[in-house]
N, C-alpha and C positions, 0 to 999 in steps of 0.2 A: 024519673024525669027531673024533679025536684033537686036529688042527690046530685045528679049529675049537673043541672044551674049552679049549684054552688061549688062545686068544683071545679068547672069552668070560671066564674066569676073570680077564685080565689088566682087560677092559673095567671089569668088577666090581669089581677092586680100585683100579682108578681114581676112576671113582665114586665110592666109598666113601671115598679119599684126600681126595676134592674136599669132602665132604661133611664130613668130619671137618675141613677147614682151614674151612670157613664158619661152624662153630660152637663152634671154638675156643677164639675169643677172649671169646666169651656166655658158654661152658660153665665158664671157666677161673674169671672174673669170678663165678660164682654159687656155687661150691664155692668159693673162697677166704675170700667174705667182705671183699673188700679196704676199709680207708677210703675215703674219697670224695677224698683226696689224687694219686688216678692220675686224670688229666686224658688219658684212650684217645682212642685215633687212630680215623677210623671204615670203614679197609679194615677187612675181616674174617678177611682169610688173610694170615700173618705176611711174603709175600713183599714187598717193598717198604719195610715199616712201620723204624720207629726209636725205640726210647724212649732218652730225656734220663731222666739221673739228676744230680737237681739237688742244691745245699746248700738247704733249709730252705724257708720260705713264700714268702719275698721273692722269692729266684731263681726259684722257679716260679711266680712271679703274674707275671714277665716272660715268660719261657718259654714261659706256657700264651696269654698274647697274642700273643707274637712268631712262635708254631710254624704250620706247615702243618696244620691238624686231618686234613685227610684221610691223612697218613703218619706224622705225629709225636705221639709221645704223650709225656708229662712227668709223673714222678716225684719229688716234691722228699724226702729225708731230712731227718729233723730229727736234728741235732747231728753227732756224728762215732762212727760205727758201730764196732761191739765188735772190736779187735786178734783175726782167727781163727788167727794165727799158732802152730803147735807143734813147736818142735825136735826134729826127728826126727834130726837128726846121730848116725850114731854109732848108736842105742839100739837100731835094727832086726838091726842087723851083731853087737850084744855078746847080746842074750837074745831075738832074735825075736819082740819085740811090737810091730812097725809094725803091723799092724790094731790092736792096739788104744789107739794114737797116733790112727790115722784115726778112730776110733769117738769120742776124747776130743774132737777136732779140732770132728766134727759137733755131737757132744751143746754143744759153748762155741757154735758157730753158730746154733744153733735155741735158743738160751735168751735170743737178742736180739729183739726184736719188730721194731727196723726191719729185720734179716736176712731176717725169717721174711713180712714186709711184700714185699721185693724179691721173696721167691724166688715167692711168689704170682703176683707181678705178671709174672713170667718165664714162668710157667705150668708151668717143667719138673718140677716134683713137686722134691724131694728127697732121701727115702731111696729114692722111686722113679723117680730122675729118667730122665728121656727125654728127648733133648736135640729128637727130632721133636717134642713138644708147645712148643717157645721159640714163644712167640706173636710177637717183634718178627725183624726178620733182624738189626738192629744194636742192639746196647747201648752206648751213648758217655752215659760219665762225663763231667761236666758242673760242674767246681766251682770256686771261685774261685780267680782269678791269685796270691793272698797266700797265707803260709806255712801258715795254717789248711788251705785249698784244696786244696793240694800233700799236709798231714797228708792229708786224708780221702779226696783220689785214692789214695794208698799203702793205706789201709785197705782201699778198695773192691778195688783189684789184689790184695790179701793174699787177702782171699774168696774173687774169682774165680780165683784160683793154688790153692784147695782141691780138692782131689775131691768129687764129681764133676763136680766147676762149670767144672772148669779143662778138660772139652771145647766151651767156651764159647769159650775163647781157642784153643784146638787147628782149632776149626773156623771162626776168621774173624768172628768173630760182636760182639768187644769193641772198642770203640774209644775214642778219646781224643778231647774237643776240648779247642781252647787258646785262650781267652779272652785276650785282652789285659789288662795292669794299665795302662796309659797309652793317652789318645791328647792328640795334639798338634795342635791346628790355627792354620794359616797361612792367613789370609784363608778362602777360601772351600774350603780344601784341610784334607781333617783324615787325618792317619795316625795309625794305629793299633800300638801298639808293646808288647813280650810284658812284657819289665822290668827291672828297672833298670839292668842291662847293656845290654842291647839301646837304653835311650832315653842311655846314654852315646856310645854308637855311632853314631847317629842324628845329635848336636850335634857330636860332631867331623866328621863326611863333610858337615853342612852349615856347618862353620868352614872359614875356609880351610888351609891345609895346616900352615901357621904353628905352631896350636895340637898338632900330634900332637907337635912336637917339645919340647913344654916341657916341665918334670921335674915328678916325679910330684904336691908340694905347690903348685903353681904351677897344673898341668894339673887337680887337685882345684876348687881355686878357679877356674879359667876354667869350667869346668863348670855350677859351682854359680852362677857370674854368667848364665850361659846360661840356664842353666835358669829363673832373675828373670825374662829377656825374653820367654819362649815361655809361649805359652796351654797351661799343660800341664793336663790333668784325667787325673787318678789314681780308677779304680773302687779300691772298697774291697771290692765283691761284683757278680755278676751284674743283684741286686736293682738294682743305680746306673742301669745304663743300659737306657734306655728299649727298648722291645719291638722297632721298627726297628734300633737297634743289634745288640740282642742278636743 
């Protein structure tokens, strides 16, 4: 009788699990209030899913055509989200107020509307977060190859490096993509290259051996001739390149 309570109890709480990840993503959606800027995936339980966090309108009007609807969903931020950064060097060790660092920490977070936009969109609450309500299983930052791009990945890391969010990253859940700033094509052959080291690297391995050896103002200028000859196209944002690319 016993054996069987618990395995009934266990049936139950399965169920119930099932039932909870089916209405997750509806229920999360209807209490947050989100913009219409979340472009949702249409599984219903977070196993699978991926949301893209984009820069701004343009990257996600590519995005939201280029993605899988059934697994991807897209988020674009507009501009570059609030530094959650707080020095806690030091301050917790001399007078014991790291909680109330963390407390400063949160209240700078939730005083940002695109902050408070993402963490919706996450589903895990905040001051009450649960990292079981993440509606996607992957979160991948998504911004452009240029110095801007690089800025506002750093911001978004900054966040997710906060408490409570940094079990986000503890548990596998955050990732990076990396966009190209260049691609090159040759006839009917086009590479794709990250930046502007990597497309130096690219013209000398297709020069011949000749050019590695010339000195440094000489091998500037061989470069910059090279670079005259080649179809090179340079994205300035994700927006540039069309939704098959992206």
């Amino acid at each position: 009788i016993i054996l069987l309570k618990i395995v009934q109890a266990a049936i139950a709480r399965d169920v119930a699990r099932k039932a909870r990840e089916g209405v997750r993503r509806k229920g999360s959606l209807e209490l947050s209030g989100l913009p219409g800027k979340l472009a949702d995936c249409q599984i219903g339980k977070a196993e699978g899913t991926e949301l893209f966090i984009v820069e701004g309108d343009s990257a996600g009007g590519s995005a939201k055509q280029g993605r899988n609807r059934e697994f991807q969903a897209v988020l674009p931020l507009r501009g570059k989200i609030l530094n959650t950064f707080i020095d806690v060097n030091g301050h917790k060790n001399r007078n014991g107020n790291g909680q109330d660092l963390q407390t400063k920490a949160f209240s700078k977070m939730m005083s940002s509307n695109e902050i408070v936009t993402l963490i919706n969109a996450l589903g895990t609450g905040s001051k009450d977060f649960d990292v079981e309500n993440l509606r996607y299983e992957k979160i991948i930052i998504m911004t452009d190859a240029d110095v801007d791009g690089s800025h506002i990945r750093t911001l978004l890391l900054t966040f997710f490096n906060n408490r409570p969010f940094n079990q986000l990253i503890e548990k596998g859940h955050l990732y990076l993509a990396q966009p190209p700033l260049f691609k090159v094509t040759k006839g009917t052959k086009s590479t794709y290259i990250k930046n502007e080291k990597d497309l130096e690297k690219y013209i000398l391995k297709s020069s011949d051996n000749g050019a590695k050896k010339l000195k440094k103002a000489d091998l500037e200028k061989f470069i910059s001739d090279q670079k005259q000859k080649l179809n090179i196209q340079r994205f300035k944002g994700l927006g540039e390149m069309n939704p098959e690319e992206l």
